[in-house]
N, C-alpha and C positions, 0 to 999 in steps of 0.2 A: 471383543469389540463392543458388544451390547454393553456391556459396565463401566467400557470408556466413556460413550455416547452420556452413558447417564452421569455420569458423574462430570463431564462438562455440562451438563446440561442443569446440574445440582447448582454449581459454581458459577453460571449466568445468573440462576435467579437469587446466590443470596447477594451478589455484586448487585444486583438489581437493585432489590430490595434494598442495599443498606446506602447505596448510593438517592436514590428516589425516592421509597418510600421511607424514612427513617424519619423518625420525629425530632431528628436533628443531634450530631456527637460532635468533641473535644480532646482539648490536653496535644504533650505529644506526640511528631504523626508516628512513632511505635513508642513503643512503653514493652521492651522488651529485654532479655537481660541474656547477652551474648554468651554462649561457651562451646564448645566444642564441633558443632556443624560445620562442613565444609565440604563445597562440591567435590566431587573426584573432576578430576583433568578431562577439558572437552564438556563435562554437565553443565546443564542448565539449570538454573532454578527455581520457581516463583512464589513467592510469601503477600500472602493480603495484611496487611496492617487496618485495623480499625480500632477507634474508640472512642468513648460517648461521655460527655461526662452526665451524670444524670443531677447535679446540684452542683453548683460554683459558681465565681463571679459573673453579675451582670450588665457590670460598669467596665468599661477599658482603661487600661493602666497610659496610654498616653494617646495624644489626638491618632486617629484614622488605624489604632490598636482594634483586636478583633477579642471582644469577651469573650471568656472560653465556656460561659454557661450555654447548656443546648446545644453544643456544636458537634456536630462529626465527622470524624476523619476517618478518609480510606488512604490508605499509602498502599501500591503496589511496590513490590522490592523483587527486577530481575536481579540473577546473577549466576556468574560463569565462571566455571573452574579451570583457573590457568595452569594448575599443579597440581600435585599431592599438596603442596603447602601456600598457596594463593591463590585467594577468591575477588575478583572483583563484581561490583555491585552496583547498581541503579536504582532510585527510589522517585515518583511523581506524588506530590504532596496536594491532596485535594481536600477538599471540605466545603461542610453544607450548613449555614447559622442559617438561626431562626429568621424567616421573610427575606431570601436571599436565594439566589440561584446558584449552583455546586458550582465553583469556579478550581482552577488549579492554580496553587498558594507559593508552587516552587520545582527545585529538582534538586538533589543531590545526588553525589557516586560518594563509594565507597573501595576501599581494598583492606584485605583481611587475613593476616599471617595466623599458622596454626601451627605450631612446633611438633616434630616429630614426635610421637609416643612409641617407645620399646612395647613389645609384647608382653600381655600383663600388669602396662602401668595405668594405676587407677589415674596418677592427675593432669591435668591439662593447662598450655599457659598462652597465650597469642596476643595480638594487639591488632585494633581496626582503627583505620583512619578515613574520616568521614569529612570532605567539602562541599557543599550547597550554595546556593543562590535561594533566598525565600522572600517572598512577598512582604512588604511593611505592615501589612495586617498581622504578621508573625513576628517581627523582630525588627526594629528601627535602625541595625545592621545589615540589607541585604547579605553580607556575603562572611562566610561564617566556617569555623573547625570542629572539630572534636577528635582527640584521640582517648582511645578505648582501650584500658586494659582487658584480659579475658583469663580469670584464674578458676579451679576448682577441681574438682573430683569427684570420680564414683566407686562406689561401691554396690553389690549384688544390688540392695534397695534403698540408699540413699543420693543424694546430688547434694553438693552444697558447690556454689560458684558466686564469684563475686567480680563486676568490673567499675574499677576507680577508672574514673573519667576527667579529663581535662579539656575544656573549651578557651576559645579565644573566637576574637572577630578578626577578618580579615579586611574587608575595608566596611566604611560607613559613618554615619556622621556624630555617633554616641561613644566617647569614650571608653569603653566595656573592658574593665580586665580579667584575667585570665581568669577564671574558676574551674572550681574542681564538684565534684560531686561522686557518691559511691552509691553503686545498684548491686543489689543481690538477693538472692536467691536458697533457699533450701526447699527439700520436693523429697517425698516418698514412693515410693514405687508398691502398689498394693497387688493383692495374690489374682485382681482383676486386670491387670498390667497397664491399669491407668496412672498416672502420679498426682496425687494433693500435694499443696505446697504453699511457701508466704515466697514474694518477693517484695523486696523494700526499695526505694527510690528516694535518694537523699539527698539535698543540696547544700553544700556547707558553704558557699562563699567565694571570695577572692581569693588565689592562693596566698596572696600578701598579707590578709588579714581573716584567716578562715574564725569559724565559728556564728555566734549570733543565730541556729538552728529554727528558733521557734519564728527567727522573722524570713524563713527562706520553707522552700516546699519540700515538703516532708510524706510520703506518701505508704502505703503500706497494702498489700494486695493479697488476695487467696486466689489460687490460680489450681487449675488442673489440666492435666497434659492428656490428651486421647487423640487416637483414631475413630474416624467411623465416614462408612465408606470409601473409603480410598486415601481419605484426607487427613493429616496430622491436624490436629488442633488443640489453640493455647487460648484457653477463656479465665476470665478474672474478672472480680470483684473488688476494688478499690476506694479506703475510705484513708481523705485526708487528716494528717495530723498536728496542723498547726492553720490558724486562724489566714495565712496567705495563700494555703493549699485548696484547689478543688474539692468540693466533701464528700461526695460518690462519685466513682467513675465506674465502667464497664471497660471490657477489652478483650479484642480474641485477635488471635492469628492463624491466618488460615496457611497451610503448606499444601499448594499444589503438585500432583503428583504428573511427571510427564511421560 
């Protein structure tokens, strides 16, 4: 009971902190690359999203748009396991720009299919579908999709996963077509039972007319997977790769344990 105590009491103060005291994060609200996790039936479970960008733009891309230099985001993401094979999910999008007070930017749900694995099978494949409402400081489409693919594999001490992603708007007053983009991932697993790793975040376009890379974001991260105290934790270091991209980000995720 005393290491519960402390360890909520750890998770007040870095919410504290990164909500309050923070010298202000960005980008978006997760930068995370989905695979294989999923509640068991009846679990609860809660992930802290945050991240900062440390250089990027500081002009807005159209009237009452929110620059994403200096800005930071906390995203809490409940969620609750329907099945062996369905997770759905909850996320409150918040954020705190420079001379501004943290306001909350949106909400999304999510639901998250994970395909059966036989005993013994290294690969994994599922798909998440994600609808939100977000703020015009985020996207001149309030309301909005994304469907997720979820592929990859392990081995004793490798991970390589990858999800192609497809968005669309759902109403709102900008034409937006369809685009696709692909995140992913490879991670070592070291004889300290942490994992080093890169994940990549790519945006390639309309599905109708993909390519044109170097004019879309392109992002590229060193990440390391650990425990400590109780907690999972996903931290990264983020340098973009094309002149439209954020130039340094940060990122961590915290996994609360219940």
């Amino acid at each position: 009971m005393e290491n519960v105590n402390f360890r909520i009491k750890l998770l007040h103060i870095l919410v504290w902190m990164t909500v309050f005291h923070s010298p202000t994060w960005a980008a978006p609200e997760e930068i995370q690359i989905y695979m294989d996790e999923i509640n068991a039936p009846d679990e609860i479970g809660l992930d802290i999203h945050t991240n900062y960008v440390l250089s990027g733009k500081r002009t807005p891309d159209y009237f009452g748009a929110q620059p994403p230099g200096h800005v930071f985001r906390v995203t809490p993401e409940l969620s609750y396991g329907l099945t062996a094979n369905w997770e759905l999910g909850g996320y409150v999008l918040m954020s705190h720009a420079p001379g501004e007070n943290s306001i909350v930017d949106g909400e999304k749900i999510r639901i998250k299919f994970l395909a059966d694995k036989a005993s013994g099978q290294s690969y994994f494949w599922g798909a998440n579908l994600e609808v939100g409402r977000v703020s015009t400081r985020l996207d001149q489409n309030p309301w909005n999709a994304e469907l997720k693919g979820m592929l990859g594999l392990h081995t004793q001490r490798w991970t390589i996963a990858t999800n192609p992603n497809i968005a669309w708007k759902i109403s709102g007053p900008v034409d937006n077509p369809v685009s696709f983009h692909l995140d992913s991932k490879i991670a070592y697993k070291t004889d300290a039972e942490f994992s080093v790793g890169l994940e990549s975040y790519n945006e390639f376009g309309p599905l109708s007319h993909l390519g044109h890379t170097d004019s879309l974001s392109q992002t590229v991260f060193a990440v390391v997977d650990t425990a400590a105290l109780g907690f999972d934790l996903d931290v990264g270091l983020g340098r973009g790769l094309t002149s439209v991209s954020d130039r340094w980000l940060l990122k961590a995720i915290i996994n609360v344990p219940f």
